[in-house]
C-alpha positions in Angstrom: -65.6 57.7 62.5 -63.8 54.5 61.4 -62.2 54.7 58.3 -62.2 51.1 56.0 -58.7 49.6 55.5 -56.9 50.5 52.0 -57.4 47.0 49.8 -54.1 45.7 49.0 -53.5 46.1 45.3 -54.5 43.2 42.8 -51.4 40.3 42.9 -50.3 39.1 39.6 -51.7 36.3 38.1 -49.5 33.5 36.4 -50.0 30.2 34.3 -50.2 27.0 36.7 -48.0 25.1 34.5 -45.1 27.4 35.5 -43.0 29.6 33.5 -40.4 28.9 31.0 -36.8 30.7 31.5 -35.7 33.4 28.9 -32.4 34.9 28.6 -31.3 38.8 27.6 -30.0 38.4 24.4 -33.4 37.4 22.6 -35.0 40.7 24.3 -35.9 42.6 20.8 -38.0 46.1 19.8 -41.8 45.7 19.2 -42.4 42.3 21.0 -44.1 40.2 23.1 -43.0 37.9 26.3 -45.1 35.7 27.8 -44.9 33.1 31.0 -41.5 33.4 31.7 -38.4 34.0 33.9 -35.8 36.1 33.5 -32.6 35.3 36.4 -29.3 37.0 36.8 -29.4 38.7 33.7 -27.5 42.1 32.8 -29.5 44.5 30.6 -27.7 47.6 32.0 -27.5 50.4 29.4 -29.9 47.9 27.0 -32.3 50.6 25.2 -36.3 48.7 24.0 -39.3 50.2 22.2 -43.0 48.8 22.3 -42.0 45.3 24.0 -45.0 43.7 26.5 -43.7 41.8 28.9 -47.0 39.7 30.4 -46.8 36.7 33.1 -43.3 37.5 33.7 -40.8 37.4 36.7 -37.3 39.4 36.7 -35.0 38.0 39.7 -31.8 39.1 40.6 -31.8 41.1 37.2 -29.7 44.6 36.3 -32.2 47.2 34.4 -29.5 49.8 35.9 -29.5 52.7 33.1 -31.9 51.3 30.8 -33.7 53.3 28.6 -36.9 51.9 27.7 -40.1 53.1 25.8 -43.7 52.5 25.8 -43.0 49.4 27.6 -46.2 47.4 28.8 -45.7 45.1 31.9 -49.2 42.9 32.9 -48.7 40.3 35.6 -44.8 40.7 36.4 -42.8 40.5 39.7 -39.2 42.2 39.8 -37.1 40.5 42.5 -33.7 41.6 44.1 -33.3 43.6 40.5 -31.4 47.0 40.0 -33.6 49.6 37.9 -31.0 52.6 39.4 -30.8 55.4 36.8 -32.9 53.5 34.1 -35.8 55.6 32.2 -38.7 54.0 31.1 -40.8 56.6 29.5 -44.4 56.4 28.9 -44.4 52.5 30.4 -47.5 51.0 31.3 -47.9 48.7 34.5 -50.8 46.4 35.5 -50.9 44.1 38.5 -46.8 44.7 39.1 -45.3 43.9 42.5 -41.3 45.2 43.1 -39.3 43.2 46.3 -36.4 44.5 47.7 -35.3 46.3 44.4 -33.4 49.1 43.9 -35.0 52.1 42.5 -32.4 55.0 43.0 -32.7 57.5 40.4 -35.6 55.8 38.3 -37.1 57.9 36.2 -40.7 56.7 34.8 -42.0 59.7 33.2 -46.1 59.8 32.5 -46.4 56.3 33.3 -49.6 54.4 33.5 -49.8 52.6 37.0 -52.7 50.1 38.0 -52.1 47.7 41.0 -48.9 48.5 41.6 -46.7 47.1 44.9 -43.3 48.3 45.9 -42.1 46.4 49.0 -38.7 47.5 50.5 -37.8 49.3 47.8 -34.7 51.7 47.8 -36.5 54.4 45.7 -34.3 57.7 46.4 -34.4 60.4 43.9 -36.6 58.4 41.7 -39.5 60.7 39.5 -42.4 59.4 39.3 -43.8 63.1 37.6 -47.4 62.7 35.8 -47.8 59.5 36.9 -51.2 58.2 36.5 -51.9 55.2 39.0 -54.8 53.7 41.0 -54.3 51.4 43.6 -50.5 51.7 44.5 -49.2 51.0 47.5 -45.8 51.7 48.7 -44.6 49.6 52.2 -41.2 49.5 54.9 -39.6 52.1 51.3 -37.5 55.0 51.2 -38.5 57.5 49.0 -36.2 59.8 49.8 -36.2 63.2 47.9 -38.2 61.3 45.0 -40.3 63.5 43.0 -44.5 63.2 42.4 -44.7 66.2 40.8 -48.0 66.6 39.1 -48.8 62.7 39.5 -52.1 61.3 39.9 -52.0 59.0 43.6 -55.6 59.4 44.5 -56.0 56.1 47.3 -52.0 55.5 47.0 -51.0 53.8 50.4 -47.5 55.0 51.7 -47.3 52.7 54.9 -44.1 53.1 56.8 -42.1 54.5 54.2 -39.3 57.3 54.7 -40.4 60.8 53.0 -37.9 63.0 53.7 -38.0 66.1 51.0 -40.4 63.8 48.9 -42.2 66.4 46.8 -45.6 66.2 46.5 -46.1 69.7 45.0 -49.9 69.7 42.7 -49.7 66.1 43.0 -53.5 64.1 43.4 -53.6 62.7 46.6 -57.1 62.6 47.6 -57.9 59.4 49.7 -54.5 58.7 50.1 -53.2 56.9 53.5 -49.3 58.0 54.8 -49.9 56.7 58.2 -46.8 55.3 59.7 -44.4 57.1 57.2 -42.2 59.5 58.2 -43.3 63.1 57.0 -40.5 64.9 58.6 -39.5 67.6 55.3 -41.9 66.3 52.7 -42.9 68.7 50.6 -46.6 68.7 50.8 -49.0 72.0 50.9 -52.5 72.6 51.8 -53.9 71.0 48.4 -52.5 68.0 48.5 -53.2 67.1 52.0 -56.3 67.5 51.2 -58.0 64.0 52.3 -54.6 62.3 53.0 -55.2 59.8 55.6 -52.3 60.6 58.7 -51.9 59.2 62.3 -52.6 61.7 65.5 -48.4 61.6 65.9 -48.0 63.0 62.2 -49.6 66.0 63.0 -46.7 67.9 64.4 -44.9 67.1 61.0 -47.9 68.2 58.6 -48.0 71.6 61.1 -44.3 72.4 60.6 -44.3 71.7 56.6 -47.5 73.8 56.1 -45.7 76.3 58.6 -48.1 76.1 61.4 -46.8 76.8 65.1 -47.9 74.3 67.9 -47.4 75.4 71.0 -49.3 75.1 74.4 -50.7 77.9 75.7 -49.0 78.7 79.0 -50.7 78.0 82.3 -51.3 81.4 84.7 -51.0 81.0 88.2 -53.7 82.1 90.3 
């Protein structure tokens, strides 16, 4: 049977005319940003509440350690950008795409995911537990020793990302697609590969993690 190919999440939409530039300093709690770009800036440490950030680009900008709160992102792009260490709790993302970001030790606890795209992301030891998303795809990411615990990826697409101790454990993965990733060590049981979508060559991998021998059975001479 021939499985359909996993739709690429939704891209972000923005205005035609362009979008204006914004700078840190006028960043304030229980706000709202619209059609613009944010370049270079240095929000490391910055704390924000209940700010929506919609039509928006972030390039070349340091989130590193910033702890953030029922933050709303609709139609954003992060570019070249530092989120290592920062906590966004409770943040909600819709039609996001990160590039060649930095994602070390993120911590985005119960967020709300819809059309999300990471794209050669550095993402190791990031947790991602009781995520809720639909349509995320991961791509050419490492990912390793993040933590899914108890996050809802049902049709997430992990293609050619590093796993290595990843943990899975009672995460939703059903209809989810980790071919070309490398499964060596993630941490993944019987429920949740439960209609995950893997290549012939992963098998041996998924065997050794759900502690399954392989081994041929020896040939008798006559």
């Amino acid at each position: 049977m021939t499985l359909d190919a996993p739709k690429p999440p939704a891209a972000p939409k923005f205005p035609r005319g362009g979008l204006l530039p914004m700078t840190a300093k006028h960043l304030e709690d229980e706000s709202v940003y619209r059609g613009r770009v944010l370049e270079g800036a240095d929000l490391s440490g910055r704390t924000l509440h209940a700010v929506t950030f919609e039509q928006v680009v972030f390039r070349r900008v340091n989130f590193s350690r910033a702890a953030w709160s029922h933050v709303r992102f609709v139609d954003a792009r992060f570019e070249d950008s530092d989120l290592s260490a920062a906590c966004w709790s409770e943040a909600s993302l819709e039609r996001v795409q990160f590039s060649d970001c930095r994602l070390m030790g993120l911590h985005l606890p119960a967020a709300r995911l819809r059309h999300v795209r990471l794209t050669r992301v550095q993402a190791r030891l990031s947790l991602w537990e009781r995520a809720d998303t639909r349509n995320l795809w991961a791509e050419e990411s490492d990912f390793g020793e993040a933590t899914f615990l108890e996050a809802k990826l049902p049709g997430a697409v992990f293609r050619g990302c590093r796993l290595p101790r990843t943990d899975f454990q009672r995460a939703d993965l059903d209809g989810a697609d980790l071919r070309a990733s490398e499964l060596a060590g993630t941490r993944l049981g019987l429920r949740e590969v439960a209609g995950v979508t893997v290549e012939p060559v992963q098998l041996l991998d998924l065997a050794g993690l759900l502690g399954v021998r392989v081994q041929e059975l020896p040939v008798v001479a006559d």
